[in-house]
C-alpha positions as CSV (number, residue, x, y, z in Angstrom):
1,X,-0.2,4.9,-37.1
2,X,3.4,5.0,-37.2
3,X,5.4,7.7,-36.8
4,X,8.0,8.8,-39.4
5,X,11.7,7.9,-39.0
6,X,13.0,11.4,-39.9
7,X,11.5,14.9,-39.4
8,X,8.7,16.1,-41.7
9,X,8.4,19.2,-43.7
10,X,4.6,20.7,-43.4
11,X,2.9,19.4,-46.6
12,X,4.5,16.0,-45.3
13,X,2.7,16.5,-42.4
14,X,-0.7,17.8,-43.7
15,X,-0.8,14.9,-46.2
16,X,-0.7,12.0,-43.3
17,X,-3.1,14.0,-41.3
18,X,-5.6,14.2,-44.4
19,X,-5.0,10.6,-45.0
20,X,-5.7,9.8,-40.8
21,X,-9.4,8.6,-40.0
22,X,-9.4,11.3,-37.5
23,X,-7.8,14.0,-38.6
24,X,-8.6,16.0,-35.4
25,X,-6.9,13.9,-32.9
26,X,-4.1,12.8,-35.4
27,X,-1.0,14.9,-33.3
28,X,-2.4,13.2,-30.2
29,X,-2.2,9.8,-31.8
30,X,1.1,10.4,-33.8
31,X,3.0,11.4,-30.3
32,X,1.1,8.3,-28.9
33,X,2.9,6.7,-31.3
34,X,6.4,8.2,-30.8
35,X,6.3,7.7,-27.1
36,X,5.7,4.2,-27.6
37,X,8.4,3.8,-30.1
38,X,10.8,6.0,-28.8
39,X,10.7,8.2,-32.0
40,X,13.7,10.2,-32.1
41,X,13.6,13.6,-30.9
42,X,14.0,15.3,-33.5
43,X,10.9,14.1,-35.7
44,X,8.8,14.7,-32.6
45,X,10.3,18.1,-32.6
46,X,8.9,18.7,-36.3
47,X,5.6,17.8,-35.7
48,X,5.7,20.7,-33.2
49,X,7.4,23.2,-35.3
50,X,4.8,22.5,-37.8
51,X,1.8,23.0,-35.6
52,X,3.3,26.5,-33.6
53,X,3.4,27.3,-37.7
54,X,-0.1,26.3,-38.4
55,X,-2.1,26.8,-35.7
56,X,0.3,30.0,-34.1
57,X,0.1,27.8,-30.6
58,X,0.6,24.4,-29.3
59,X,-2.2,22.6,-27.1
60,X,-1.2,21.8,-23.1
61,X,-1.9,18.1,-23.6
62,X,0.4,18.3,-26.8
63,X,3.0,19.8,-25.0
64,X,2.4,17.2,-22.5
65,X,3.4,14.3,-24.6
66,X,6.4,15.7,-26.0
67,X,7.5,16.4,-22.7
68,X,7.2,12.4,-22.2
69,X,9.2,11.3,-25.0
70,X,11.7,14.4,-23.7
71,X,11.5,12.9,-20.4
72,X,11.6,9.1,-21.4
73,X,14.8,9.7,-23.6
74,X,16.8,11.9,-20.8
75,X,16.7,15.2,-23.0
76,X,17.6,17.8,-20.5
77,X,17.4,20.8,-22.6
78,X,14.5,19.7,-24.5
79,X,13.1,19.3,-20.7
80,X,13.6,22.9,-19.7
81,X,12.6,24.7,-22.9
82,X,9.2,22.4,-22.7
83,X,9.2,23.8,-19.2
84,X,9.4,27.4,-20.3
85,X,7.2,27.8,-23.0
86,X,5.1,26.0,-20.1
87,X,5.4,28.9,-17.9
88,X,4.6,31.6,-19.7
89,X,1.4,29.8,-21.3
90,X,0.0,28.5,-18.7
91,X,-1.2,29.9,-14.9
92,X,-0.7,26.5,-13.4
93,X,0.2,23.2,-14.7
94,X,-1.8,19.9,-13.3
95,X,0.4,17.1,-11.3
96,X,1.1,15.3,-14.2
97,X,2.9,17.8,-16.2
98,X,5.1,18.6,-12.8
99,X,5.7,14.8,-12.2
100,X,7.3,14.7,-15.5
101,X,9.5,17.8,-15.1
102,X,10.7,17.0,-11.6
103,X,11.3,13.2,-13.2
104,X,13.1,14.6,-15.7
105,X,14.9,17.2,-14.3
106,X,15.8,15.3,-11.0
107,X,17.4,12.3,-13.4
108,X,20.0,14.8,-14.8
109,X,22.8,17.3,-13.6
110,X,20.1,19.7,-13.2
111,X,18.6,18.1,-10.4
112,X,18.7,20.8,-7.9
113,X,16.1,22.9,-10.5
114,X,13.4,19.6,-9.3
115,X,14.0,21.0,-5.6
116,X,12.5,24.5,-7.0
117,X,10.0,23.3,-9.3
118,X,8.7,21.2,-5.6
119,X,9.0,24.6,-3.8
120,X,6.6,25.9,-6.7
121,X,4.0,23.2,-6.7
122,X,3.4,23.3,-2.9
123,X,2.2,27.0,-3.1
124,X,-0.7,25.4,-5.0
125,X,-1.4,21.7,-3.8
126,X,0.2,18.7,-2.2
127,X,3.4,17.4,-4.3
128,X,2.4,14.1,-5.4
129,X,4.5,10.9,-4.3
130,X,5.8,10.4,-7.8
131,X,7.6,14.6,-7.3
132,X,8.8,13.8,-3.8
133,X,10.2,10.6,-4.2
134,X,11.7,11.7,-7.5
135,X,13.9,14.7,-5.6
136,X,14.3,12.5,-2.5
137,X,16.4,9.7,-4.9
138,X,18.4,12.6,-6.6
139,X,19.5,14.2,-3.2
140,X,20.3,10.4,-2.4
141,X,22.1,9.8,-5.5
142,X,24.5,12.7,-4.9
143,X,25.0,11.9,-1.4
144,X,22.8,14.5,0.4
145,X,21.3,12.2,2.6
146,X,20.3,15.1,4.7
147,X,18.3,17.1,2.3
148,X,17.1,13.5,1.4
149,X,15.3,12.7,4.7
150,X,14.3,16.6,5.1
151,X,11.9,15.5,2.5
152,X,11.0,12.0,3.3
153,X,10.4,13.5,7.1
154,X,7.5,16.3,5.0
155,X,6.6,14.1,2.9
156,X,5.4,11.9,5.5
157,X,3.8,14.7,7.7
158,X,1.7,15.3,4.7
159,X,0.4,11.9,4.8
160,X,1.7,11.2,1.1
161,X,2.7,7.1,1.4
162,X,6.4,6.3,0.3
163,X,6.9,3.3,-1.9
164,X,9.1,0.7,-0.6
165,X,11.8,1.5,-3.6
166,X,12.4,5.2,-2.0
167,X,12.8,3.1,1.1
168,X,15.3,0.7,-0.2
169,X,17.3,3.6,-1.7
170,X,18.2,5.2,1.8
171,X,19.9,2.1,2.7
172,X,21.3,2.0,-0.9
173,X,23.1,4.9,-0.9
174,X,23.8,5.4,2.7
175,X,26.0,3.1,2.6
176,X,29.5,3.7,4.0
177,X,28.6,6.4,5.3
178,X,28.6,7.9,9.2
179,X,27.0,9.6,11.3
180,X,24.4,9.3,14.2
181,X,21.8,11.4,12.6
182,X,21.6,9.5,9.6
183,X,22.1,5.8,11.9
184,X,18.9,7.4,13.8
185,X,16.9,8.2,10.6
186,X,17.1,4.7,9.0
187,X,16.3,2.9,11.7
188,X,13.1,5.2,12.0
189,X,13.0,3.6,8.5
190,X,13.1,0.2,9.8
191,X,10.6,1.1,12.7
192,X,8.2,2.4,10.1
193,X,8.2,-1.1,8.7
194,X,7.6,-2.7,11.5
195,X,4.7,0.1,12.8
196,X,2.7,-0.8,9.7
197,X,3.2,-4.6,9.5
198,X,5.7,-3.7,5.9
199,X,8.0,-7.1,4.7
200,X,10.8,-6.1,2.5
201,X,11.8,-8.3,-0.5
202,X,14.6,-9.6,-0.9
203,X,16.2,-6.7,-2.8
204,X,15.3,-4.5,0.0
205,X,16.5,-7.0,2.6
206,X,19.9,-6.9,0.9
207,X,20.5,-3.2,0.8
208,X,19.5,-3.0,4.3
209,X,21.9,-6.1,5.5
210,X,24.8,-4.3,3.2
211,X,23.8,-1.0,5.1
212,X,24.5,-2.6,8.2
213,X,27.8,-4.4,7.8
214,X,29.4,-1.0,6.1
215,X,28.8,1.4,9.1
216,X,32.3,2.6,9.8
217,X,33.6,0.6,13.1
218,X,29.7,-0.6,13.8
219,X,30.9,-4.2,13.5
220,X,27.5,-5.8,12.9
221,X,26.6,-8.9,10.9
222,X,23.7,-10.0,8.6
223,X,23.0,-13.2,8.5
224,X,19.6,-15.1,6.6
225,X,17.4,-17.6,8.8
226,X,14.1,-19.3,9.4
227,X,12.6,-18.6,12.7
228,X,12.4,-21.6,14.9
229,X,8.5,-22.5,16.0
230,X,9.1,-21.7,19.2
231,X,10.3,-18.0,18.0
232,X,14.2,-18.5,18.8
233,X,16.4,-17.5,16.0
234,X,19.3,-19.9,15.2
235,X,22.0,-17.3,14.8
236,X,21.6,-15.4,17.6
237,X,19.2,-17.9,20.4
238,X,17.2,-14.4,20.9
239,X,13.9,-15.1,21.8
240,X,11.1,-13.5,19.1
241,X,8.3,-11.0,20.4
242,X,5.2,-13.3,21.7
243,X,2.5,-12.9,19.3
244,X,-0.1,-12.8,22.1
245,X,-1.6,-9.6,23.7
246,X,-1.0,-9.5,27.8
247,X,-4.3,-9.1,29.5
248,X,-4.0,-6.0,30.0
249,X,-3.2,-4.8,26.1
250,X,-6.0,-6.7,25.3
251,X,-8.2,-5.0,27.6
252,X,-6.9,-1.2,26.6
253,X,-6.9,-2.2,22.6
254,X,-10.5,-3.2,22.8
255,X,-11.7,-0.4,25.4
256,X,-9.7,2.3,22.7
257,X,-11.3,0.6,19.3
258,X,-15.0,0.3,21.2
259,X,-14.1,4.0,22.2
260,X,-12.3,5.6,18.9
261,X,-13.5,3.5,16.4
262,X,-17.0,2.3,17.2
263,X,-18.1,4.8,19.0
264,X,-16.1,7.9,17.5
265,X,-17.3,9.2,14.2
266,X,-16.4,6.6,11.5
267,X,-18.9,4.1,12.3
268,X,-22.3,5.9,11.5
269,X,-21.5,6.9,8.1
270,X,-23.4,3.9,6.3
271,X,-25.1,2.6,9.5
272,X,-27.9,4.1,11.6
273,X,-26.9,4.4,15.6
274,X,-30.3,2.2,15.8
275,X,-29.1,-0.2,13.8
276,X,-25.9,-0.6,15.7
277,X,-27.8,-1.0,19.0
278,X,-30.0,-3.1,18.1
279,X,-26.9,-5.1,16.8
280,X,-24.7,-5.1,19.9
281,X,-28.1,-6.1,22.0
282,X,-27.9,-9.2,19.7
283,X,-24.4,-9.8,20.6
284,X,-24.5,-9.6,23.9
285,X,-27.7,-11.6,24.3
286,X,-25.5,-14.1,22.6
287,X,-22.2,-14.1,23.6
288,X,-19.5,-15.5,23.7
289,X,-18.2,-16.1,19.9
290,X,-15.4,-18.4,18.8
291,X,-15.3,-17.2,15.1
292,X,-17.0,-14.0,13.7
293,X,-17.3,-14.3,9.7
294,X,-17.7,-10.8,7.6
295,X,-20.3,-13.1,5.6
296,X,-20.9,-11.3,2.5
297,X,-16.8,-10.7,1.8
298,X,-16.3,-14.0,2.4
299,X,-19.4,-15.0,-0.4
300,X,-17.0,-13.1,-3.1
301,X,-14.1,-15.4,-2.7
302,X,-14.5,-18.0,-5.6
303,X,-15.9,-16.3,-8.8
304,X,-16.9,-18.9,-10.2
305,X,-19.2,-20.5,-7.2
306,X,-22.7,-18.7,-6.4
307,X,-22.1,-16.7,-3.6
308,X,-24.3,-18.8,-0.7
309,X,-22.2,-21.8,-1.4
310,X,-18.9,-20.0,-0.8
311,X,-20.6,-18.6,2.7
312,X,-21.6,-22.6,3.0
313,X,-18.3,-23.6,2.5
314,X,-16.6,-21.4,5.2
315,X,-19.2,-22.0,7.7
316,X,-19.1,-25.8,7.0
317,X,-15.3,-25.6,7.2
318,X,-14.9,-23.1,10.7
319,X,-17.8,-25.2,12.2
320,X,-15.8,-28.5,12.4
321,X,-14.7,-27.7,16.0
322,X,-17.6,-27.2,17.3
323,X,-17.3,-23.0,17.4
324,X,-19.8,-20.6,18.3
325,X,-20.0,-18.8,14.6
326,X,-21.1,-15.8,14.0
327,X,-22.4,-14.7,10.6
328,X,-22.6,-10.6,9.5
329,X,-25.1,-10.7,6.7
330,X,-27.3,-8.3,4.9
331,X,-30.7,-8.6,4.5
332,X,-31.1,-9.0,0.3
333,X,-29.4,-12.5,1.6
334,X,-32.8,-13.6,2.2
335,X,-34.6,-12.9,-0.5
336,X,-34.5,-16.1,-2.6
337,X,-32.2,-15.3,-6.0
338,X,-29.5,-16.8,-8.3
339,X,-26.9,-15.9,-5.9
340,X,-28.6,-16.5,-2.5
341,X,-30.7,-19.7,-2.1
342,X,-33.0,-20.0,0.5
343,X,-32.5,-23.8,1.7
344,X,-29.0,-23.1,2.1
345,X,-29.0,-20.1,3.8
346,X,-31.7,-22.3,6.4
347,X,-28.9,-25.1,6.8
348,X,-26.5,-22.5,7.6
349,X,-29.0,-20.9,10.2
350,X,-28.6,-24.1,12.1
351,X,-24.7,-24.1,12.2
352,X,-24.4,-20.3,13.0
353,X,-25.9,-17.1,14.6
354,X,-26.5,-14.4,11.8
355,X,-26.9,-10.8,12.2
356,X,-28.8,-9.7,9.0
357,X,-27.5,-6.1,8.9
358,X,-29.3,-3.0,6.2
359,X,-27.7,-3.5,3.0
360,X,-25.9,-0.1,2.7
361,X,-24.3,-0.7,6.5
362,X,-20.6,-0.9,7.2
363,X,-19.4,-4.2,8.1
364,X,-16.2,-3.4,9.8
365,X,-17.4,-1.8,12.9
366,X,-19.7,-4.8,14.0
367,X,-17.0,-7.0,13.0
368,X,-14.6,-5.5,15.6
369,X,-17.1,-5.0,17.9
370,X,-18.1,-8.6,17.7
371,X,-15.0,-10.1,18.1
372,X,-13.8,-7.9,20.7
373,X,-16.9,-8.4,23.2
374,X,-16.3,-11.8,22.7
375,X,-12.8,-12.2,24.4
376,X,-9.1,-12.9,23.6
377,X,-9.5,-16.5,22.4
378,X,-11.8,-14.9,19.2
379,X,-11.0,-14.7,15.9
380,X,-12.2,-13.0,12.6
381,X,-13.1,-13.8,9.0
382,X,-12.5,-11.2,6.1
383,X,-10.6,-10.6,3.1
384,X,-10.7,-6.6,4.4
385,X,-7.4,-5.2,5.9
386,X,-9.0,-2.7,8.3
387,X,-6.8,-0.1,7.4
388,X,-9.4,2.6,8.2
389,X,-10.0,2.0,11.4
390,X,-6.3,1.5,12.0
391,X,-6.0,5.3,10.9
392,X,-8.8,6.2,13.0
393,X,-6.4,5.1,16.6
394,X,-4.3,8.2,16.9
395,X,-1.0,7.4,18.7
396,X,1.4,4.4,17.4
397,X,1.2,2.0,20.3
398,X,-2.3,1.9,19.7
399,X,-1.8,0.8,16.4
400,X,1.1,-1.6,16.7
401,X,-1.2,-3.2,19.2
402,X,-4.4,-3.2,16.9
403,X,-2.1,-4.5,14.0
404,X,-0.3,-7.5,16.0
405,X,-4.1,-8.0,17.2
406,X,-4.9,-8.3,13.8
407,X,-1.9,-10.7,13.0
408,X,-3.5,-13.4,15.9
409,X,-7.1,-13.1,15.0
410,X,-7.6,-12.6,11.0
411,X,-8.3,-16.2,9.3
412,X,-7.3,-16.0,6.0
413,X,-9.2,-17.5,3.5
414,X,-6.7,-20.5,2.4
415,X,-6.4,-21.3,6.1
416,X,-10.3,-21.4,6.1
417,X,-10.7,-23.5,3.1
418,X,-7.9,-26.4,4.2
419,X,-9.2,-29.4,5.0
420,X,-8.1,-29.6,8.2
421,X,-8.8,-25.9,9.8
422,X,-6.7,-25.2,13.0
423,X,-8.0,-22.6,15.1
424,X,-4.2,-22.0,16.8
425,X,-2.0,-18.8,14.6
426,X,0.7,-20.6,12.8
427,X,3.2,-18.9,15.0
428,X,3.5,-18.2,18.8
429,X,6.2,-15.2,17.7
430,X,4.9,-12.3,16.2
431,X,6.3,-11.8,12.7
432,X,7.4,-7.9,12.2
433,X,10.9,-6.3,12.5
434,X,12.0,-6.1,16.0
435,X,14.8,-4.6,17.8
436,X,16.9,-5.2,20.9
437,X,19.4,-2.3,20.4
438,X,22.5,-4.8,19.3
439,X,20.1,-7.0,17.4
440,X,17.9,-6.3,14.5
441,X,15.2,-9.0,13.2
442,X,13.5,-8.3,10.1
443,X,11.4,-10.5,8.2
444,X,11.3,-10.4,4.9
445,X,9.7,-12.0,1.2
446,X,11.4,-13.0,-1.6
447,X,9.1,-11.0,-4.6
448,X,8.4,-7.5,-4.6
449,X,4.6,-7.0,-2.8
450,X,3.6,-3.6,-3.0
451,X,-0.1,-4.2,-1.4
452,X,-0.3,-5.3,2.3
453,X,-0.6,-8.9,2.7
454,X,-2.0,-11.6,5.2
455,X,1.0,-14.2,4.0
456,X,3.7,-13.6,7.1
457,X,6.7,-14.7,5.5
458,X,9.1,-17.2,6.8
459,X,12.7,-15.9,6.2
460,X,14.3,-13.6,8.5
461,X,17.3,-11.3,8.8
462,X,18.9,-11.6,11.6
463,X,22.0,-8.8,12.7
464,X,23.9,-8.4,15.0
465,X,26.3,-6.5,16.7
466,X,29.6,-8.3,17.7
């Protein structure tokens, strides 16, 4: 349906409803419609007038969707009345309403009226990131950095997950600007990034270099690179992090995740504790691994193939050197179907242990605790991130060490699938922002990735201070 190019009197109105399929959802369609076009306001606003008139009240979701084309066309006034009729209706509105208001109102001059709308929402529930980051960029974008990081600082504490553009836009418009508080707060940014293994594009990269090179009398320098193999950097000759754990990290990362994570309450939850013995007594009948393979994650990776040949594949491929494999399988993997053939899953028996777990068990836990038993030199196989069992290690050098772990262990699936499969990490540096105090290194990719990602990029930033 589309909407009219100039406002509607009421038997206007009435007639296109009576002519619509539906006529009970037509207003919800017609402002569908609007939105989508970017009807002018005015013809929106008749469709409302007419239904107040008809019907002596206008439904939430209606409201709603006027309040998106108000929003999506900058209409302040539109935004508050909206907002008042609102009010007065209505006990509570849900997050999506607010998300528009505080989007709205946080876009305009009346931007300090977002702040108090946020004040209103966290009487009942948890602003969502969309509200936060909304007020955050208008603080920003009239140069109250401090009120600005006020709310990125509880936003944070309330686990609520910034995007990387709310991070970009502290550098963006800090720039110029002084002041030890503020130099202290962004490179808490920066530290964040390297904490949970985050690469900035190139955009982001940018703002932060520009950041830099504008601190009143700070006298650093930005300038782009590509690591050396070895882990110098060209610009400066600093020497990169080692990606390898020291004995001793290893040995208090694997004691904390068999303590924390295996052990602590997460793993049980789709596992029996009898299960899981009987596992590690299968391990450590059997150890040492070379390679432990999250088998039925890994029998998902092509589509198209039947899910025992991609297993076959990857065991095939990691079996070349002559490793120790290990295999976490469940047991409907040996009952002969379309998907899981018995002969194959025989020749594989010959190339690698298996472990045939319950089919509603969690993976993760034996994969840790499999690779982990089995020593430094082991690595693992799964499209997974972990990111659970990251949040389950409670202070930050725990985690920095689980994730850099991670970095030197995880095979990736292309890696797995080359044709010649190398069982060294590509790099002997570990790739995540680091710091010296004078000297920033930040790696960083070229496109915008929201989701985390194996891929460690190759360009770095490297600044410095002269």
């Amino acid at each position: 349906v589309l909407p009219p190019e100039k406002p509607l009197q009421a038997e206007e109105w009435n007639k296109l409803r009576e002519d619509f399929q539906l006529p009970e959802i037509f207003e919800e369609v017609m402002l569908n419609s609007m939105i989508r076009c970017n009807s002018p306001i005015d013809v929106a606003k008749s469709l409302l007038t007419h239904l107040a008139k008809r019907d002596g009240d206008i439904a939430y979701n209606v409201l709603v969707k006027y309040l998106t084309l108000c929003v999506q066309q900058g209409q302040v006034s539109e935004i508050r009345d909206v907002y008042d009729i609102m009010k007065v209706r209505f006990k509570i509105l849900e997050s999506g309403a607010y998300n528009l208001l505080i989007k709205g109102l946080s876009n305009s001059d009346q931007w300090r009226m977002a702040l108090t709308l946020l004040e209103e929402i966290k009487k009942v529930m948890i602003p969502s990131r969309t509200c936060y980051e909304s007020c955050i960029k208008a603080a920003s974008h009239h140069q109250e950095m401090k009120l600005a990081f006020e709310l990125y600082n509880e936003m944070m504490a309330k686990g609520v997950v910034p995007t990387l553009d709310v991070l970009q836009s502290f550098f963006y418009f800090s720039r110029g600007m002084n002041g030890a508080e503020l130099q202290k707060e962004l490179f808490g940014i920066l530290l964040y990034l390297r904490e949970n293994q985050i690469y900035p594009h190139k955009t982001f990269m940018r703002s932060i270099k520009l950041w830099f090179e504008s601190i009143p009398g700070g006298n650093w320098r930005g300038r782009l690179t590509k690591i050396k193999d070895s882990g110098q950097c060209p610009v400066c000759n600093h020497q990169l992090e080692d990606s390898n754990l020291t004995e001793e990290e290893y040995s208090n990362l694997s004691e904390r995740i068999i303590r924390d994570v295996i052990h602590g309450t997460d793993t049980f939850r789709k596992t029996s504790p009898k299960e899981f013995e009987a596992f590690q007594t299968f391990v450590e009948s059997r150890l040492p691994f070379d390679i432990v393979i999250d088998g039925l994650n890994v029998s998902h990776i092509k589509s198209r193939k039947m899910q025992c040949e991609n297993l076959f594949d990857a065991v095939n491929c990691l079996a070349k050197e002559n490793a120790r494999l290990l295999v976490l399988g469940r047991k409907h993997m040996l009952t002969n179907s379309s998907n899981w053939k018995r002969e194959i899953m025989k020749e594989m028996q010959n190339k690698a242990d298996f472990f045939f777990a319950e089919n509603i068990s969690e993976d993760d836990a034996f994969l840790l605790y499999a690779t982990l038993r089995s020593g430094k030199h082991c690595k693992f196989v799964t499209r997974d991130f972990l990111r659970d069992h990251k949040a389950c290690l409670s202070d930050s050098v725990t985690r920095h060490l689980f994730r850099k772990w991670q970095r030197g262990h995880q095979i990736s699936k292309n890696k797995c699938f080359s044709s010649v499969f190398s069982q060294q990490p590509p790099f002997h540096y570990d790739c995540v922002v680091q710091t010296t105090g004078d000297k920033w290194h930040i790696p960083y990719k070229d496109v915008f990735e929201e989701k985390y990602s194996y891929q460690v990029p190759r360009k770095w930033l490297c600044i410095q201070q002269k």
